[in-house]
C-alpha positions as a LaTeX table, in Angstrom:
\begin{tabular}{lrrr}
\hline
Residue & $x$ (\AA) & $y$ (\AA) & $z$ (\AA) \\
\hline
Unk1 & 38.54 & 16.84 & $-12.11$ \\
Unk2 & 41.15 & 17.57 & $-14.82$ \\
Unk3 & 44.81 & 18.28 & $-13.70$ \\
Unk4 & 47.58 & 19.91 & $-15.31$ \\
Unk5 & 51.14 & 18.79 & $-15.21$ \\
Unk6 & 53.52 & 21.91 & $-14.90$ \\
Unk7 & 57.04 & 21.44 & $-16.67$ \\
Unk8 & 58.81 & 20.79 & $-13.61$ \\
Unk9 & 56.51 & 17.39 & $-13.37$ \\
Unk10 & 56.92 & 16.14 & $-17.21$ \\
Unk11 & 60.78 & 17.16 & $-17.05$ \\
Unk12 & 61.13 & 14.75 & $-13.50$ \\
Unk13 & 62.77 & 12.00 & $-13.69$ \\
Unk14 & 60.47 & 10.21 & $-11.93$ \\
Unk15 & 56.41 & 10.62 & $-10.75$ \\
Unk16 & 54.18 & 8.77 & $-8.61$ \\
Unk17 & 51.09 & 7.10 & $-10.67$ \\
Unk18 & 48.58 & 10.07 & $-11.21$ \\
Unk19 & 45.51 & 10.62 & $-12.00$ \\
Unk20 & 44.16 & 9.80 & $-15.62$ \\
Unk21 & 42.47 & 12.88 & $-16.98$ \\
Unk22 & 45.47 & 14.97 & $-17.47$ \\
Unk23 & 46.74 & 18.00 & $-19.66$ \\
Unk24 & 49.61 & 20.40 & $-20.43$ \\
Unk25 & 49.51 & 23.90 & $-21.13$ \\
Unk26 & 50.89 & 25.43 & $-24.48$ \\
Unk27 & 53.40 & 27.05 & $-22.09$ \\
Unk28 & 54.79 & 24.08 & $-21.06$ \\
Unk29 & 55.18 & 23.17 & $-25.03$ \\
Unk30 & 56.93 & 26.85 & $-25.57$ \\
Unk31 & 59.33 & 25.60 & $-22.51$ \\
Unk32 & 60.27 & 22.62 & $-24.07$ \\
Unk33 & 61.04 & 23.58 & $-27.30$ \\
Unk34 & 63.46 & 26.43 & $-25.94$ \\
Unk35 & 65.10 & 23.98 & $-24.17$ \\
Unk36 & 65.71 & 21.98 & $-27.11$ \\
Unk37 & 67.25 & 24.87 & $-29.08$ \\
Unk38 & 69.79 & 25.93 & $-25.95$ \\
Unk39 & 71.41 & 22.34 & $-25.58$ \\
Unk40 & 74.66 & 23.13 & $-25.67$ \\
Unk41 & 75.44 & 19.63 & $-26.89$ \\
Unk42 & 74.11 & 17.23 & $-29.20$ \\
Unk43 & 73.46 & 14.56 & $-26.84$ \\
Unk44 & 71.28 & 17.14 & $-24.35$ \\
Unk45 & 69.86 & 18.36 & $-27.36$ \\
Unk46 & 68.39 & 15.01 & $-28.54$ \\
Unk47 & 66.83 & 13.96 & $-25.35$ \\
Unk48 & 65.21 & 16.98 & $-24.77$ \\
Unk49 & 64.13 & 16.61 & $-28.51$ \\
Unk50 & 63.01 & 12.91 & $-27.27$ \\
Unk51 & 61.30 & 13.95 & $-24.32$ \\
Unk52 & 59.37 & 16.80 & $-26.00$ \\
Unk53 & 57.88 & 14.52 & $-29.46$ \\
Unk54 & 57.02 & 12.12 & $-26.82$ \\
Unk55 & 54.94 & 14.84 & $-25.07$ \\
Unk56 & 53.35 & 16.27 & $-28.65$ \\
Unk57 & 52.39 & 12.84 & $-28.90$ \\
Unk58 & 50.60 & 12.09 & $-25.58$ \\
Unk59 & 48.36 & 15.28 & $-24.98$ \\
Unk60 & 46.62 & 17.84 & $-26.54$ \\
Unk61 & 48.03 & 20.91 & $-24.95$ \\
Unk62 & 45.52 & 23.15 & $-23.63$ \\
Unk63 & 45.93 & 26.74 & $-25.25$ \\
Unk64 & 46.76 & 29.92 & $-23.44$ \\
Unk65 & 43.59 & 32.00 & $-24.51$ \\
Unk66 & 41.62 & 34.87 & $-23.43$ \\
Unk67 & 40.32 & 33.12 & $-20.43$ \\
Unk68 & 43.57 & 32.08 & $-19.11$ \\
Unk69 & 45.29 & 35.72 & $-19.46$ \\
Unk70 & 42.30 & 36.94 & $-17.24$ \\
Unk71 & 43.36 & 34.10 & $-15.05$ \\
Unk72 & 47.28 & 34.98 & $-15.46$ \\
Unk73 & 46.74 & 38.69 & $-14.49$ \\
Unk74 & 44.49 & 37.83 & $-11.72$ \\
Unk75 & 47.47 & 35.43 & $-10.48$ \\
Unk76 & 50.29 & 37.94 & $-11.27$ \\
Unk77 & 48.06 & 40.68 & $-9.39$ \\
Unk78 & 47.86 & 38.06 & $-6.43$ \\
Unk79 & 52.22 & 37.53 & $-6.67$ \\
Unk80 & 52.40 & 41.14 & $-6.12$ \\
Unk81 & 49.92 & 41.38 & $-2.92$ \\
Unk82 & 52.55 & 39.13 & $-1.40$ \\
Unk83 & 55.67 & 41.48 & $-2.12$ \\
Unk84 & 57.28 & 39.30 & $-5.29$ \\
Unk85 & 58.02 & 40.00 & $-8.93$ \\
Unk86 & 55.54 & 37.88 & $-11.23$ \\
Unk87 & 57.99 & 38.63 & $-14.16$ \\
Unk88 & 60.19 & 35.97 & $-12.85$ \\
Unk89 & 57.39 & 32.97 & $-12.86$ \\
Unk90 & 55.89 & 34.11 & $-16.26$ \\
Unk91 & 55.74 & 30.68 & $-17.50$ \\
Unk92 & 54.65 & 28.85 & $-14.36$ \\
Unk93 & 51.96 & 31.40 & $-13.80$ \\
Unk94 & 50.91 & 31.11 & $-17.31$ \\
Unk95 & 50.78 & 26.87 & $-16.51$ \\
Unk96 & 48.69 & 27.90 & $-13.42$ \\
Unk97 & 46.47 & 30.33 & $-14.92$ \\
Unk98 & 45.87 & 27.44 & $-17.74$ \\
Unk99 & 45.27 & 24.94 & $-14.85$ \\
Unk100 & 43.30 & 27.33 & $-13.09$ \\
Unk101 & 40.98 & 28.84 & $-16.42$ \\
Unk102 & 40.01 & 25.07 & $-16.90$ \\
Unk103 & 38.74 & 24.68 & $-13.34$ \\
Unk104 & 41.92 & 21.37 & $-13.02$ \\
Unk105 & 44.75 & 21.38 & $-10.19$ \\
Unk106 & 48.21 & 22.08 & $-11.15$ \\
Unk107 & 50.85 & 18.90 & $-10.37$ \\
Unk108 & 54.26 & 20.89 & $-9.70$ \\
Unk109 & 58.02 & 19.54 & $-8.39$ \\
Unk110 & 58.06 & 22.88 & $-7.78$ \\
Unk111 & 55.38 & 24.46 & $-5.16$ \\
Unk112 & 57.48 & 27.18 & $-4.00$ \\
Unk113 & 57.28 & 28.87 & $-7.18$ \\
Unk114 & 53.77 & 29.15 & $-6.94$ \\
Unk115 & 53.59 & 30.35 & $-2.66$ \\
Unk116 & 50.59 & 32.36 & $-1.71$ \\
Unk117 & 48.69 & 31.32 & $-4.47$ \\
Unk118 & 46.35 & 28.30 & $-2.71$ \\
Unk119 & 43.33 & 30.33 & $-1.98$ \\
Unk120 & 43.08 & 30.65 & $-6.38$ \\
Unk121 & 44.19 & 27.53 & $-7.19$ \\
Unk122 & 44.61 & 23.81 & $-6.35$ \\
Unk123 & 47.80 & 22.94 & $-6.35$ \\
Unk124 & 49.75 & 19.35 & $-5.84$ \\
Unk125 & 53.14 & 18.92 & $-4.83$ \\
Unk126 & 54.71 & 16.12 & $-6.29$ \\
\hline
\end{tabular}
């Protein structure tokens, strides 16, 4: 099975060894390069600049199409069910809805951003 990586996973410093057959989302991408155009300084600037060619470089970002809005409302319908605003976790649900449109788990630093969703989607704490 395919996983994706959400941007709190390619931004750690460090990962355990995972799995081989891995992806981004586009999302994760659109994250990236606003964080390269925020840096307030030079130095944060080129790292992130670093950190985000590397990434270009190494996958093939999957693309946030038709089938992962349907995936991304069906998620943001499920964040409201549970009493929270989806409008804050726009970009993570659109990296699990990606994830979850291509049938992969979603790697995350960050599972609390994604609570109540495990009955839609696999995800991995890392």
């Amino acid at each position: 099975m395919k996983a994706v990586l959400d941007t709190s996973v390619v931004l750690a410093p460090t990962v355990p060894i995972l799995e081989r057959n891995l992806a981004i989302s586009a999302a994760t991408l659109a994250e990236l390069h606003y964080g390269v155009l925020v840096a307030a300084d030079p130095d944060t600037r080129a790292e992130r600049l670093r950190r985000l060619t590397l990434l270009e470089h190494m996958f093939h970002p999957l693309p946030v199409d038709a089938s992962v809005a349907r995936s991304y409302g069906q998620l943001a319908a499920a964040v409201v069910a549970a009493g929270r605003q989806p409008r804050a976790r726009v970009m993570d649900l659109l990296i699990a809805a990606t994830a979850r449109a291509h049938g992969a788990r979603l790697y995350t630093a960050n599972p609390g951003d994604l609570r109540g969703l495990d009955d839609l989607l696999e995800l991995v704490p890392v």
